[in-house]
C-alpha positions in Angstrom: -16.1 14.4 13.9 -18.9 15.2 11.3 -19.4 12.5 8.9 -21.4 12.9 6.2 -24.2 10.3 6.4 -24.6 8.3 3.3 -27.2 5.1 2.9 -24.3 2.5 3.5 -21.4 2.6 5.7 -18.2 0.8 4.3 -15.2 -0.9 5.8 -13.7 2.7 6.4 -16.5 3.7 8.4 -16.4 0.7 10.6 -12.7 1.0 11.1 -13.0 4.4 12.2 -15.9 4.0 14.4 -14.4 1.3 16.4 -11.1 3.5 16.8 -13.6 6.4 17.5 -14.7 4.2 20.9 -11.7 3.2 21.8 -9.9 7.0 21.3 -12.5 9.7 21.3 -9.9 11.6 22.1 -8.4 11.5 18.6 -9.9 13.3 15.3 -10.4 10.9 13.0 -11.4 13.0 9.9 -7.8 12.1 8.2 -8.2 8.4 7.9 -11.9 9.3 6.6 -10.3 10.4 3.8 -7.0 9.0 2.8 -8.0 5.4 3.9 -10.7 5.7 1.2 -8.1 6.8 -1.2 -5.5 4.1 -0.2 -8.1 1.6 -1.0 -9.6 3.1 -4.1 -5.7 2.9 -5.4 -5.2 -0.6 -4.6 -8.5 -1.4 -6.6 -7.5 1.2 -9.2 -4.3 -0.5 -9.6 -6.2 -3.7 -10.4 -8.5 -2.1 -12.8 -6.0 -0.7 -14.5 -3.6 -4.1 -15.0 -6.9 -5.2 -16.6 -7.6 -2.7 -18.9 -3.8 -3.0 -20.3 -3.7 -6.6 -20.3 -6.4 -6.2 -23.1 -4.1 -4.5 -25.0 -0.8 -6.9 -24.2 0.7 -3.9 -21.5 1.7 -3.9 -18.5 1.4 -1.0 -16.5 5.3 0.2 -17.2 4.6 -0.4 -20.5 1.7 1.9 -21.0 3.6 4.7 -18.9 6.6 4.9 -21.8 4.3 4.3 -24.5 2.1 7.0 -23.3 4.5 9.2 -22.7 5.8 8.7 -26.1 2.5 9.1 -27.7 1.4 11.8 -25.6 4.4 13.7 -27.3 2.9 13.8 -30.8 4.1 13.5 -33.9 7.0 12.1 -34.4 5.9 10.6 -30.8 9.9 10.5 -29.7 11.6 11.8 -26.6 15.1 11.4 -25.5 15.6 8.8 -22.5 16.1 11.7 -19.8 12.3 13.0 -20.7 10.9 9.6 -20.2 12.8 9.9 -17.2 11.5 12.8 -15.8 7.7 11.6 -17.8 7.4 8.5 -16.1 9.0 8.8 -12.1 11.4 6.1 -12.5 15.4 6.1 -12.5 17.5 6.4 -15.9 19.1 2.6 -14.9 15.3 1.9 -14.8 14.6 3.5 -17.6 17.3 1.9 -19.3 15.9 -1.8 -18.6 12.5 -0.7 -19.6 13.4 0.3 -23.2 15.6 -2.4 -23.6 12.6 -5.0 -23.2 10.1 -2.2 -25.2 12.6 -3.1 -27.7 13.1 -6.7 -27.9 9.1 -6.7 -27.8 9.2 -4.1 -31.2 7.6 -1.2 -29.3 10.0 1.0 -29.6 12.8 2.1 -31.1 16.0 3.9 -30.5 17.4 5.9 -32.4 20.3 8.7 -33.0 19.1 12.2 -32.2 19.5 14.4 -35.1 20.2 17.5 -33.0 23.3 16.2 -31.1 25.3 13.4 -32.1 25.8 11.8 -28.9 22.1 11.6 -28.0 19.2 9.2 -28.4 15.8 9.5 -28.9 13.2 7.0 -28.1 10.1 6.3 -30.8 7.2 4.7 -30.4 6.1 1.8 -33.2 2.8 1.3 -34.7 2.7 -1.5 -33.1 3.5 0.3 -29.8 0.7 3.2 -31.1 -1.8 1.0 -32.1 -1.0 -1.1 -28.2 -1.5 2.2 -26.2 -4.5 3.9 -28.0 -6.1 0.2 -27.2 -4.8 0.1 -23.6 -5.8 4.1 -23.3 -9.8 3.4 -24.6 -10.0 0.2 -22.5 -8.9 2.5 -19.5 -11.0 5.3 -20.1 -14.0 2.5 -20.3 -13.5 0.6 -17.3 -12.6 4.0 -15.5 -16.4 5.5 -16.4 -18.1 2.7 -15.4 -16.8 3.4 -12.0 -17.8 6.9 -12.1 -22.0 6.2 -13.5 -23.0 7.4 -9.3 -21.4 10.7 -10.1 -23.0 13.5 -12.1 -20.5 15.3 -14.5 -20.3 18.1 -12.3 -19.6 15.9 -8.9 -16.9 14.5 -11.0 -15.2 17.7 -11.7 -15.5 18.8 -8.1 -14.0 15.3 -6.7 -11.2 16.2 -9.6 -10.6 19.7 -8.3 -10.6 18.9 -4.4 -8.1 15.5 -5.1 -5.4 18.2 -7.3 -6.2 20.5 -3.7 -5.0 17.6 -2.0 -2.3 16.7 -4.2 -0.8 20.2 -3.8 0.1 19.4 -0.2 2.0 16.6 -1.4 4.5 18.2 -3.9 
């Protein structure tokens, strides 16, 4: 397998290199990769808690909200697109607004268009929580990127979404 060398090795390496002597028989090149991913979402998952706890979120939270905000103006969508928005199930989705709420988040309210339906809105409150949650992400998020040029970082973003593709 042809690694590339880099000054450091990390626990990856070492975890490959001792399955490497104990199956050469095996191609490792896989594990190179999505280990180092699996890992880099576990601490991404951390850094991202963070950056919404600044804001009073927690990661579900920020998912409706920014759904809702990413709508735009009137920043509403009807609980089967926050469905589809955020990955989660419509009795899951349910639960969720119910507690975005009780907290004054959100809002529900009677879609104009069909008289049965709902539409979910975001507060100012819930506006002013997510723009905060989204600049603390974007912050913390950088900071992790400062080894990569610009252009390594749109070539790392390209090659992940190549990835990505096998998994839809």
């Amino acid at each position: 397998m042809e690694r590339t060398t880099v000054a450091t090795n990390d626990e990856v390496d070492l975890i490959i290199d001792a399955w490497a002597r104990e199956r050469p028989d095996i191609d490792f090149a896989p594990l190179d990769v999505f280990s180092r991913l699996r890992r880099l979402s576990r601490r991404l998952d951390r850094i991202r808690s963070e950056a919404f706890a600044h804001a009073g979120l927690e990661i579900w939270e920020f998912d409706v909200l920014s759904a809702l905000r990413r709508a735009g103006d009137p920043f509403q969508l009807s609980p089967k697109h926050l469905v589809t928005a955020t990955m989660v199930t419509s009795g899951t989705m349910t639960n969720r607004l119910d507690r975005l709420v009780e907290r004054g988040l959100v809002e529900r309210r009677g879609d104009p268009s069909d008289g049965r339906g709902v539409l979910v809105r975001v507060t100012e409150d819930g506006i002013a929580r997510v723009d905060a949650a989204m600049l603390s992400l974007v912050d913390a998020e950088s900071a992790r990127l400062h080894s990569l040029s610009p252009a390594q970082q749109a070539q790392l973003a390209d090659l992940l979404r190549l990835v990505g593709d096998e998994f839809s």
